[in-house]
C-alpha positions in Angstrom: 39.5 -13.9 11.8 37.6 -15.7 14.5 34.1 -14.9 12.4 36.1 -16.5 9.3 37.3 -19.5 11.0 33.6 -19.7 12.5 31.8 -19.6 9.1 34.0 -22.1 7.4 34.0 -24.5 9.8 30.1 -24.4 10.0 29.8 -24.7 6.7 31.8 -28.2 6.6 30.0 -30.1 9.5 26.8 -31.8 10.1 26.3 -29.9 13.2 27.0 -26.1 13.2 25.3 -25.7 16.4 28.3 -27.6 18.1 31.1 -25.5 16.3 33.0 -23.0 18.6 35.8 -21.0 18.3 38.2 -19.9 21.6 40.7 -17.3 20.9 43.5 -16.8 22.8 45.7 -13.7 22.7 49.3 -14.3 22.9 52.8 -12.1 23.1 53.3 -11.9 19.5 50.1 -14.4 18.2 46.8 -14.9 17.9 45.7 -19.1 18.9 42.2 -19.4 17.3 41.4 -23.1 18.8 38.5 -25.0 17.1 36.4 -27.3 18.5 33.7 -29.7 16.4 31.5 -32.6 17.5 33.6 -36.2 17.4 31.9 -37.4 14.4 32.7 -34.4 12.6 36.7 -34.2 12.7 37.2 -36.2 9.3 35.1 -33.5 7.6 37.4 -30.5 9.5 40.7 -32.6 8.9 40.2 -34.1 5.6 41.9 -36.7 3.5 45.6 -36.4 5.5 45.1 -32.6 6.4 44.0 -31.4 3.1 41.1 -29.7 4.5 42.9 -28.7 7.6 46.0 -27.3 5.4 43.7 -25.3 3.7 41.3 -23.6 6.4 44.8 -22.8 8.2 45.9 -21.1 4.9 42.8 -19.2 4.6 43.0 -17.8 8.3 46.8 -17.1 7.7 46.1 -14.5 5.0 43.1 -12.9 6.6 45.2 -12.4 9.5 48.6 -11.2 7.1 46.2 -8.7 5.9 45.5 -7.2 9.4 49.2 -7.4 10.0 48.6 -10.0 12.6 49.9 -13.3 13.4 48.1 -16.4 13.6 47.8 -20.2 14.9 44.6 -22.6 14.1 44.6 -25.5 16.3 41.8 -28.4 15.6 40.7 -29.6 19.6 38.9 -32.2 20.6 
């Protein structure tokens, strides 16, 4: 899921170099934090969330798959 979240979001920005993922194991979920360069939140984000929504719902079903649980969240 990480790899997945990784891929897609470097495939969105101007500047995959700066695109890194942070996982962090919880009691019953997986918190997959994403961090981009400044300039490049619109193109994470997207016209209100759409892109956002949509990576989210992506990583969801990965993770339904594995039978796990888990949370994207969009850092600064």
């Amino acid at each position: 899921m990480k790899e997945l979240l990784l891929t897609l979001a470097q495939a969105l920005v101007d500047h995959p170099e700066q695109v890194s993922v942070n996982q962090v194991e919880g009691e019953k979920s997986v918190i997959l934090e994403l961090r981009v360069a400044q300039e490049d939140m619109g193109k994470v984000i997207g016209k209100q969330g759409r892109i956002a929504r949509a990576i989210r719902t992506l990583v969801k079903a990965a993770a339904a798959h594995q039978g796990k649980r888990v949370i994207v969240e969009i850092i600064q």
